[in-house]
KEVEXTI-441774 format. One record per atom (N, C-alpha, C): residue in three letters; residue number from 1; atom name; x, y, z. Coordinates in nm, 4 decimals. Layout:
// KEVEXTI-441774
{rec 'ALA' NUM 'CA' {X Y Z}}
...
// end
This chain:
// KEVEXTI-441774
{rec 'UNK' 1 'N' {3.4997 -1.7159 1.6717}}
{rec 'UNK' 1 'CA' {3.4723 -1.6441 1.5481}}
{rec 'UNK' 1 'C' {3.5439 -1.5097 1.5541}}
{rec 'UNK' 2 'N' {3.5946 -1.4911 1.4240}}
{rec 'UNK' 2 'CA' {3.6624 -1.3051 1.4330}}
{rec 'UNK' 2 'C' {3.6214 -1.2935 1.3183}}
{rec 'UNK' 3 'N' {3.5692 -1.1333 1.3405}}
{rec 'UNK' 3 'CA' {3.4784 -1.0494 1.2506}}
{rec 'UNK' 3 'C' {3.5755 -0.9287 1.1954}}
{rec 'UNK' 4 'N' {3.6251 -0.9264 1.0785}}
{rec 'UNK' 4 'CA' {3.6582 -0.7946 0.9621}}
{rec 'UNK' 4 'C' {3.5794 -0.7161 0.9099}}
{rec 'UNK' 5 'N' {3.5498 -0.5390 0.9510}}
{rec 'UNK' 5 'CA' {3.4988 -0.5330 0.9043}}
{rec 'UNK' 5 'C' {3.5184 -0.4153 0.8396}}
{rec 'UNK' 6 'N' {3.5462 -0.3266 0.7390}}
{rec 'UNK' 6 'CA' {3.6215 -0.2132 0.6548}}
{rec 'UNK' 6 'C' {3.5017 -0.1399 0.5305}}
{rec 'UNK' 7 'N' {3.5278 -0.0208 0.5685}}
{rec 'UNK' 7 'CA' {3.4594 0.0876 0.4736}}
{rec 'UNK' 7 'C' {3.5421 0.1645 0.4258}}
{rec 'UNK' 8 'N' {3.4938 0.1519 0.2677}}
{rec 'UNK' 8 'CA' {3.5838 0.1991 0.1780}}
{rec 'UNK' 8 'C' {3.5103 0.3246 0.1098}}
{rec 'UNK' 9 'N' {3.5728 0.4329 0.0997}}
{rec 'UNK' 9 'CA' {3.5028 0.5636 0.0523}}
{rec 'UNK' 9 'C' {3.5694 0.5944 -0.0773}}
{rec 'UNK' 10 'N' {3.5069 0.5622 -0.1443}}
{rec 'UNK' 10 'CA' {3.5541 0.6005 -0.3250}}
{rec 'UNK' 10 'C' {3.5969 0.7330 -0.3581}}
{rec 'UNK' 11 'N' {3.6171 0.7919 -0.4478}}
{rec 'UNK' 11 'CA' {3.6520 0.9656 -0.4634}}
{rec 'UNK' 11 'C' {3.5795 0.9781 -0.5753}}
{rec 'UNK' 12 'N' {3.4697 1.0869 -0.5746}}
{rec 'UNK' 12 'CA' {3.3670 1.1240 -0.6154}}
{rec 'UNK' 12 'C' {3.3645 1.1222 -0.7526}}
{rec 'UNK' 13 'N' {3.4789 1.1034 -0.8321}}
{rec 'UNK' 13 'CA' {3.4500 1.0281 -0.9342}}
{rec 'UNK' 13 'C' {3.4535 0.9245 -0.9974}}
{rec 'UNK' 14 'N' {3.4093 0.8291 -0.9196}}
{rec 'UNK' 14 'CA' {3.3421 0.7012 -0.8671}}
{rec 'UNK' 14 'C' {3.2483 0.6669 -0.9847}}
{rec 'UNK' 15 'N' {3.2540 0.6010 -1.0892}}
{rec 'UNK' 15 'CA' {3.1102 0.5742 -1.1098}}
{rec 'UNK' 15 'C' {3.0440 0.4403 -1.0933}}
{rec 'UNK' 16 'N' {2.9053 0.4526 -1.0802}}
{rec 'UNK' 16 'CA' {2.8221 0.3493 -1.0888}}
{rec 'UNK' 16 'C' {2.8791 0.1763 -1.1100}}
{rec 'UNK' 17 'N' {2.9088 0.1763 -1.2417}}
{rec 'UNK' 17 'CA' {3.0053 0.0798 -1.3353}}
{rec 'UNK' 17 'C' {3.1258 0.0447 -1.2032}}
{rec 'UNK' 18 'N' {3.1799 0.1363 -1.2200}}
{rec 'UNK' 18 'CA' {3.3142 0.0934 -1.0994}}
{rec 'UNK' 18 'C' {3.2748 0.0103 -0.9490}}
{rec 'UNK' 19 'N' {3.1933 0.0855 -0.9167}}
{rec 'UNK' 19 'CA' {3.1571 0.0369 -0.8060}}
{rec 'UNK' 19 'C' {3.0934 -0.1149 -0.8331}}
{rec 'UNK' 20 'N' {3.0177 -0.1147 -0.8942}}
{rec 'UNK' 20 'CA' {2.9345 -0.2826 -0.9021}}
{rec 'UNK' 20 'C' {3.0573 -0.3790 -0.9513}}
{rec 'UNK' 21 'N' {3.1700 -0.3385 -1.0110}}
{rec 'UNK' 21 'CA' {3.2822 -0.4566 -1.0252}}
{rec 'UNK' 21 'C' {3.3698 -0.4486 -0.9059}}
{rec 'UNK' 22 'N' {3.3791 -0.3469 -0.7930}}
{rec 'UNK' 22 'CA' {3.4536 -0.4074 -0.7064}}
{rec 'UNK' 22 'C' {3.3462 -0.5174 -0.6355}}
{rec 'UNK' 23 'N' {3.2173 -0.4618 -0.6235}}
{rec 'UNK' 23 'CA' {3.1144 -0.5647 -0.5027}}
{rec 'UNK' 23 'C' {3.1166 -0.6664 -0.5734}}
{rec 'UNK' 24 'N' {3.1452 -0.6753 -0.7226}}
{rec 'UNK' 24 'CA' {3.1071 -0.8331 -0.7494}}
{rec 'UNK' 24 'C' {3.2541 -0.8775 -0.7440}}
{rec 'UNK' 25 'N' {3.3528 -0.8554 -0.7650}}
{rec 'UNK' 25 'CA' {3.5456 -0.8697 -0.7701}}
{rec 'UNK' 25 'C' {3.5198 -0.9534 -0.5983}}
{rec 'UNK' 26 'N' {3.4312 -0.8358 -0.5063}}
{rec 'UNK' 26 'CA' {3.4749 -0.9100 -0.3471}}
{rec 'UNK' 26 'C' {3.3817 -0.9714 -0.3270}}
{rec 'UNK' 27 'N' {3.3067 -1.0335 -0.4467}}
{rec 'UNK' 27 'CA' {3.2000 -1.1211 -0.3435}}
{rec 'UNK' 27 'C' {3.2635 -1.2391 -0.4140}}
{rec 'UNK' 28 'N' {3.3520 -1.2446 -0.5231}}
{rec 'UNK' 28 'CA' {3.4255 -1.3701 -0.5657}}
{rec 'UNK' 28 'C' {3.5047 -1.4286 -0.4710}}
{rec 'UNK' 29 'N' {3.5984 -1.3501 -0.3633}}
{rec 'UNK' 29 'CA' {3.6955 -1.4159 -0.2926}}
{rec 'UNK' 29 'C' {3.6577 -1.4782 -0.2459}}
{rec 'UNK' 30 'N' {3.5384 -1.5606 -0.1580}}
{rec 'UNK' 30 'CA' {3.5431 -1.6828 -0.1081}}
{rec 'UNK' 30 'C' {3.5430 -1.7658 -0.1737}}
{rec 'UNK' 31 'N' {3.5200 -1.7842 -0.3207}}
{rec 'UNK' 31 'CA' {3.5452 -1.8829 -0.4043}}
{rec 'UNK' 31 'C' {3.7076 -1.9130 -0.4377}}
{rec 'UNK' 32 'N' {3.8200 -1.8420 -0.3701}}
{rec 'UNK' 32 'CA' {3.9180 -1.8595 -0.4062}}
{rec 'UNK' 32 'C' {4.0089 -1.8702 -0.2267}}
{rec 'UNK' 33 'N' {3.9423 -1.8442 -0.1677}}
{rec 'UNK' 33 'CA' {3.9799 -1.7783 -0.0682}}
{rec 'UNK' 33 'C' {3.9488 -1.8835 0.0844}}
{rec 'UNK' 34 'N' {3.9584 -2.0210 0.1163}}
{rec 'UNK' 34 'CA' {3.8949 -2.1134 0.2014}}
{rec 'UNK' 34 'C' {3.8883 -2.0749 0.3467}}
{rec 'UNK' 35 'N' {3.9779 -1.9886 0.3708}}
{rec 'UNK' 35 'CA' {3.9286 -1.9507 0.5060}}
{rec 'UNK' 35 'C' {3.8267 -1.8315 0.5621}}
{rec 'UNK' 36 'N' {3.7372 -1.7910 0.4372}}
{rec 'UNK' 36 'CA' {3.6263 -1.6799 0.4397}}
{rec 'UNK' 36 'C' {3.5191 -1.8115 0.5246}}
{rec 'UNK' 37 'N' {3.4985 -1.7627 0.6137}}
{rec 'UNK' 37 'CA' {3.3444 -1.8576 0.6777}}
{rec 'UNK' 37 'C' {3.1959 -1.7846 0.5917}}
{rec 'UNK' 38 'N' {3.2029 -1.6062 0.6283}}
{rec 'UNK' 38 'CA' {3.0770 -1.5535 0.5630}}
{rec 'UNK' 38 'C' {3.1446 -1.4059 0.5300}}
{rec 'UNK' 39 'N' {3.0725 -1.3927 0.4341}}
{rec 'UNK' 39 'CA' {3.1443 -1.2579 0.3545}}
{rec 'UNK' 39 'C' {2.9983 -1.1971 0.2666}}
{rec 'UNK' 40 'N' {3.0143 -1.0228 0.3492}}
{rec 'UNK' 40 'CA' {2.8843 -0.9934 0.2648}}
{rec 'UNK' 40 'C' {2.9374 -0.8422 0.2194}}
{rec 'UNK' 41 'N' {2.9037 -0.8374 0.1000}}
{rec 'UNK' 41 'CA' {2.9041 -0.7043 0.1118}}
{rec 'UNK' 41 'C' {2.8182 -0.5773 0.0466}}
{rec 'UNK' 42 'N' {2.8350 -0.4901 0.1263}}
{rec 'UNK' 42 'CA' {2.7020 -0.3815 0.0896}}
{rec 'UNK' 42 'C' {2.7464 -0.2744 0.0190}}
{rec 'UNK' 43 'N' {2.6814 -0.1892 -0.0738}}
{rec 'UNK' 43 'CA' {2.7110 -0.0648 -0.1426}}
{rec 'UNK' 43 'C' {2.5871 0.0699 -0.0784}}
{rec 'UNK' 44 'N' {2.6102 0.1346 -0.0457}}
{rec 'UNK' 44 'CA' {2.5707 0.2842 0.0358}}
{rec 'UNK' 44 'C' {2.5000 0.2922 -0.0885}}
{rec 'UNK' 45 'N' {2.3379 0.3202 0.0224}}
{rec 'UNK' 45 'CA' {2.2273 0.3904 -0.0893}}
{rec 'UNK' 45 'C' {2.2678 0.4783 -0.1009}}
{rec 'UNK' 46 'N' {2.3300 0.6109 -0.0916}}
{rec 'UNK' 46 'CA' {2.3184 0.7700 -0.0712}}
{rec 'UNK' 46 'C' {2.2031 0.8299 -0.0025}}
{rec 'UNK' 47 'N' {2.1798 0.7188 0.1100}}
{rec 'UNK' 47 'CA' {2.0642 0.8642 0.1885}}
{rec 'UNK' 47 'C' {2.1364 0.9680 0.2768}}
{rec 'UNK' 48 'N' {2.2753 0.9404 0.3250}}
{rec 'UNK' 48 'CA' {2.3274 1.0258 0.3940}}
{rec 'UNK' 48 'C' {2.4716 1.0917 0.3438}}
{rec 'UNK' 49 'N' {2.4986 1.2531 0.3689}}
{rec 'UNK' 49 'CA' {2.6240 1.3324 0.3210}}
{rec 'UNK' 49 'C' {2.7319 1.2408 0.4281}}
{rec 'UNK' 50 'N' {2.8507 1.1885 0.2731}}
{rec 'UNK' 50 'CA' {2.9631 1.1494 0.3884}}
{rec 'UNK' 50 'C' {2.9818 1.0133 0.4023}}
{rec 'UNK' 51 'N' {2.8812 0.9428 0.3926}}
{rec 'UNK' 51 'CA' {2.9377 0.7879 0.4088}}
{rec 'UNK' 51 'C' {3.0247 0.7201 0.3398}}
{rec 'UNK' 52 'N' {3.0713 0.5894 0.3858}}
{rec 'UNK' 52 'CA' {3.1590 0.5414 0.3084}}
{rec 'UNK' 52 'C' {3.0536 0.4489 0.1511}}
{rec 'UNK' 53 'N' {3.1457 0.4233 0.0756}}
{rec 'UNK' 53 'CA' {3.0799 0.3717 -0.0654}}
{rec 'UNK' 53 'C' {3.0853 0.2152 -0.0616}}
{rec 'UNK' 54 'N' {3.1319 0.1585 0.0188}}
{rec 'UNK' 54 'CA' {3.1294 0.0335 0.0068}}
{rec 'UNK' 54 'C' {3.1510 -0.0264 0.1962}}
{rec 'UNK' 55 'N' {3.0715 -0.1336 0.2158}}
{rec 'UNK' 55 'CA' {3.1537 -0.1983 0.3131}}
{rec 'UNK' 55 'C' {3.1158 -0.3515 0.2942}}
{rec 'UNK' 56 'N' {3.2536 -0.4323 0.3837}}
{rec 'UNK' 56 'CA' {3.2857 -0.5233 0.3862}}
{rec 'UNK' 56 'C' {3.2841 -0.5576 0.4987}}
{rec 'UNK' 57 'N' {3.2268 -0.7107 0.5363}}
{rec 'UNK' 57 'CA' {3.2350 -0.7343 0.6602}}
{rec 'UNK' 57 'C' {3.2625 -0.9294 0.6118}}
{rec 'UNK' 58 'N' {3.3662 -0.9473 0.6919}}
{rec 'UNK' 58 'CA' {3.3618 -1.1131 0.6939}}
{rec 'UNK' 58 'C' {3.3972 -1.1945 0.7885}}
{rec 'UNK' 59 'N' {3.3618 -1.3023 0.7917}}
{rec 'UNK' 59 'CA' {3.3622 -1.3795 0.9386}}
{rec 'UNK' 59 'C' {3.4879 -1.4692 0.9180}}
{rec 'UNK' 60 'N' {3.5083 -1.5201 0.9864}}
{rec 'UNK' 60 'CA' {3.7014 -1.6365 0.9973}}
{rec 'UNK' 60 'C' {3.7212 -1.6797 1.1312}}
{rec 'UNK' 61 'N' {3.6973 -1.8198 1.0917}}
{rec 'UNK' 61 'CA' {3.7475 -1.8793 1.2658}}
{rec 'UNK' 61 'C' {3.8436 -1.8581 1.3654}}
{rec 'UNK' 62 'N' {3.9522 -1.7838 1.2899}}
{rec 'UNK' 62 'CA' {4.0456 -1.7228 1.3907}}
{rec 'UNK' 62 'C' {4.1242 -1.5759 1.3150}}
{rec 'UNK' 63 'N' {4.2196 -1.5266 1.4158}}
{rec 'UNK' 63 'CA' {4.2860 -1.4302 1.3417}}
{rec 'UNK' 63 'C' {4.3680 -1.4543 1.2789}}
{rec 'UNK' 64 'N' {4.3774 -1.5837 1.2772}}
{rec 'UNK' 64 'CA' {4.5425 -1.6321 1.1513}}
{rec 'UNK' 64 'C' {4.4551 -1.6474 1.0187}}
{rec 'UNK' 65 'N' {4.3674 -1.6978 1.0322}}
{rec 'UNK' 65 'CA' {4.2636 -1.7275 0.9278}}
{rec 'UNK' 65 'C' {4.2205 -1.6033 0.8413}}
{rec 'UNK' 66 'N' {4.1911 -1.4993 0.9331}}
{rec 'UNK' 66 'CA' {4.1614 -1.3359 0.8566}}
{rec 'UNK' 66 'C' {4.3339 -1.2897 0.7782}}
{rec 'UNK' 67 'N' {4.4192 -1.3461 0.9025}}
{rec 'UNK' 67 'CA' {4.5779 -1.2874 0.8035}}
{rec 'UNK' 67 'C' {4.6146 -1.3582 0.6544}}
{rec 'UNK' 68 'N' {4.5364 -1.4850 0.7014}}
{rec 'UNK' 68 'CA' {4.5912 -1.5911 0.5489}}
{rec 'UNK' 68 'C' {4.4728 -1.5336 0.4328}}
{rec 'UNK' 69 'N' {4.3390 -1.4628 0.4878}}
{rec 'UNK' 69 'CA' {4.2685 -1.3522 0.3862}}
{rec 'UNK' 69 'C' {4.3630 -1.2316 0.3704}}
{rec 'UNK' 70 'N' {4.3398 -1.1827 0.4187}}
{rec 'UNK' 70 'CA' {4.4556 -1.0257 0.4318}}
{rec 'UNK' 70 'C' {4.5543 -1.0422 0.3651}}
{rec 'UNK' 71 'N' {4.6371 -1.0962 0.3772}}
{rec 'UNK' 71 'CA' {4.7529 -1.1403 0.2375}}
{rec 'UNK' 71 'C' {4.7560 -1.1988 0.1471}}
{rec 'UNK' 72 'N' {4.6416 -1.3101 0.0898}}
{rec 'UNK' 72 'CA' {4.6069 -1.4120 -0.0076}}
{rec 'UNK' 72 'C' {4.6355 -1.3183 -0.1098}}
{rec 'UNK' 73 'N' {4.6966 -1.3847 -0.2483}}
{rec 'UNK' 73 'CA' {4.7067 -1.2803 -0.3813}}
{rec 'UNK' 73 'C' {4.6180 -1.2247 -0.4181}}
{rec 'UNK' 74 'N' {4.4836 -1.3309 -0.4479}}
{rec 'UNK' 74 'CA' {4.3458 -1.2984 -0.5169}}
{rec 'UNK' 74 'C' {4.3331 -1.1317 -0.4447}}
{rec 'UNK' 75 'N' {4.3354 -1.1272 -0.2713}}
{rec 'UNK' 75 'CA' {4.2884 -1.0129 -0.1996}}
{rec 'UNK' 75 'C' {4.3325 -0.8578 -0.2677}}
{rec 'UNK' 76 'N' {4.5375 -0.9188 -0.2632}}
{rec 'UNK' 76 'CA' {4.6044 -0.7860 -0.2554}}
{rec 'UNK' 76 'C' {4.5759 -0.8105 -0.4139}}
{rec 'UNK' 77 'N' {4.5677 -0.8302 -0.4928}}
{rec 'UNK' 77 'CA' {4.5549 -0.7853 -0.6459}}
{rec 'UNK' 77 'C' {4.4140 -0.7191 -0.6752}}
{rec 'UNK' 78 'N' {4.2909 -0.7391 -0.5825}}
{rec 'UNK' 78 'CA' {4.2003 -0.6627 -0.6082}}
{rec 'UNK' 78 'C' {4.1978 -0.5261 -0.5456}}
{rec 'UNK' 79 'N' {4.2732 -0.5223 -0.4281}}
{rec 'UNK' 79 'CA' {4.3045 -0.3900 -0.3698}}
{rec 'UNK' 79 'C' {4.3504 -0.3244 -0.4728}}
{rec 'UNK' 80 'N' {4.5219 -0.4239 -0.4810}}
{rec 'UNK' 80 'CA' {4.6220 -0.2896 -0.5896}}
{rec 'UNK' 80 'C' {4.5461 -0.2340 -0.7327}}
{rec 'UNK' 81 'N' {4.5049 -0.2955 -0.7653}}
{rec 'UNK' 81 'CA' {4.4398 -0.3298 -0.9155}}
{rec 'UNK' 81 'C' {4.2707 -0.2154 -0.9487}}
{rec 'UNK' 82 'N' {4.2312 -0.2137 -0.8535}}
{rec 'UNK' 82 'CA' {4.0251 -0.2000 -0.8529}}
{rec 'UNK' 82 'C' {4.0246 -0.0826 -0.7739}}
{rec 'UNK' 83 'N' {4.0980 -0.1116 -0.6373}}
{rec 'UNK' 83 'CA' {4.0438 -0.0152 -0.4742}}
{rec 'UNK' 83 'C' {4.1150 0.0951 -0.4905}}
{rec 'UNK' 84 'N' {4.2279 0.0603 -0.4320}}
{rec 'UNK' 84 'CA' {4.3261 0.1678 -0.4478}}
{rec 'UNK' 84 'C' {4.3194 0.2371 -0.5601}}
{rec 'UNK' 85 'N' {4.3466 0.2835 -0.6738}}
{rec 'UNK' 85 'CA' {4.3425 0.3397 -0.7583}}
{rec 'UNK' 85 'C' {4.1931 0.4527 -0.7400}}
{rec 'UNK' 86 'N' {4.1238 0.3889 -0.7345}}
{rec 'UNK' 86 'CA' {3.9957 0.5295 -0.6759}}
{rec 'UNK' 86 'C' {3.9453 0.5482 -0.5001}}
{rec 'UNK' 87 'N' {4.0765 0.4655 -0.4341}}
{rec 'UNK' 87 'CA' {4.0085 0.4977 -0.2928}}
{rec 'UNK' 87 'C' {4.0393 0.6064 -0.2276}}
{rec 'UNK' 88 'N' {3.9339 0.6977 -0.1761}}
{rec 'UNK' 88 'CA' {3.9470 0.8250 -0.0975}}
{rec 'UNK' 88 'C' {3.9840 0.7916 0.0452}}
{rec 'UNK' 89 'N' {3.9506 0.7149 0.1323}}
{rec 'UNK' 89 'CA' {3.9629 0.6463 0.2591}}
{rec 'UNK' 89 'C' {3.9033 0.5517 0.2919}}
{rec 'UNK' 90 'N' {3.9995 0.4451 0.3855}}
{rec 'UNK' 90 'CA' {3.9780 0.3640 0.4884}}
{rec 'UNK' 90 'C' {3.9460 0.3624 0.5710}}
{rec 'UNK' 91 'N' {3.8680 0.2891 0.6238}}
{rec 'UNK' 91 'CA' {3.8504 0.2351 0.7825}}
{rec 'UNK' 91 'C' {3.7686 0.1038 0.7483}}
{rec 'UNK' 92 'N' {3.8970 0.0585 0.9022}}
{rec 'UNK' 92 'CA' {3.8851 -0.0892 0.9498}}
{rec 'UNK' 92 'C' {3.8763 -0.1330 1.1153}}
{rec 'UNK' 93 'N' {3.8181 -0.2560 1.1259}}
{rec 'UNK' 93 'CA' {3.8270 -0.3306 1.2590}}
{rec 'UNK' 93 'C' {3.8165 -0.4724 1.2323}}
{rec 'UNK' 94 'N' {3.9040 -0.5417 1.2959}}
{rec 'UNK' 94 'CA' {3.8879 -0.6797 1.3448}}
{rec 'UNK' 94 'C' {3.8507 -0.7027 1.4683}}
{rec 'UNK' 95 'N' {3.7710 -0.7916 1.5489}}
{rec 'UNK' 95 'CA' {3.7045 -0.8244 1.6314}}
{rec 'UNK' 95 'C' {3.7031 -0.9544 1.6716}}
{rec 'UNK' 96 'N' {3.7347 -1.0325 1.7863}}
{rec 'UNK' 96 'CA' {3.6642 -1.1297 1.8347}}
{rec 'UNK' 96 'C' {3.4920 -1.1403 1.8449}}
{rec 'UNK' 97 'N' {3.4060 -1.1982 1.7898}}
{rec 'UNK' 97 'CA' {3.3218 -1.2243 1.8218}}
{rec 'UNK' 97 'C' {3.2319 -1.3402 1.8630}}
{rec 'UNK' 98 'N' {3.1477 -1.3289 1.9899}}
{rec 'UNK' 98 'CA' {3.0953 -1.4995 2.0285}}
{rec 'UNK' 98 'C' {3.0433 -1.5749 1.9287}}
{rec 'UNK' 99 'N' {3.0684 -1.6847 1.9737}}
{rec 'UNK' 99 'CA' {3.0013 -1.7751 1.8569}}
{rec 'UNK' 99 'C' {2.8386 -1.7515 1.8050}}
// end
């Protein structure tokens, strides 16, 4: 199993609206996307100054499997299109993890 997992920090004028169409935009890709095994993703209550606004975490039987996510169109058109355009910063990790 290899684990993706990336926090995305919006820029503070972010709203509400925006945010609930990227979480629902990335909870579509496994419907388009066959090598997602599990894909969840969470939106930051605001209990703490500083966190990121979104994260993503998804599972893939191997790392070719996370690259054939990572480049799939559906992916990079919701980045170029939704993310990017209001993202303040990244951070990411991929991981081996035991079964």
């Amino acid at each position: 199993m290899f684990r993706h997992i990336v926090l995305l920090k919006l820029v503070d004028s972010t709203t509400p609206a925006e945010i609930t169409e990227i979480r629902d935009a990335l909870r579509g890709l496994p419907e388009v996307i066959d090598e997602i095994r599990h894909y969840e993703i969470g939106i930051d209550r605001g209990l703490a100054e500083g966190n990121a606004s979104i994260c993503v975490v998804g599972d893939f039987d191997s790392p070719e499997d996370y690259l054939a996510y990572a480049n799939h169109p559906a992916h990079l058109a919701l980045i170029a299109e939704r993310i990017k355009p209001i993202l303040a910063q990244r951070s990411a990790i991929q991981f081996d993890r035991p079964n």
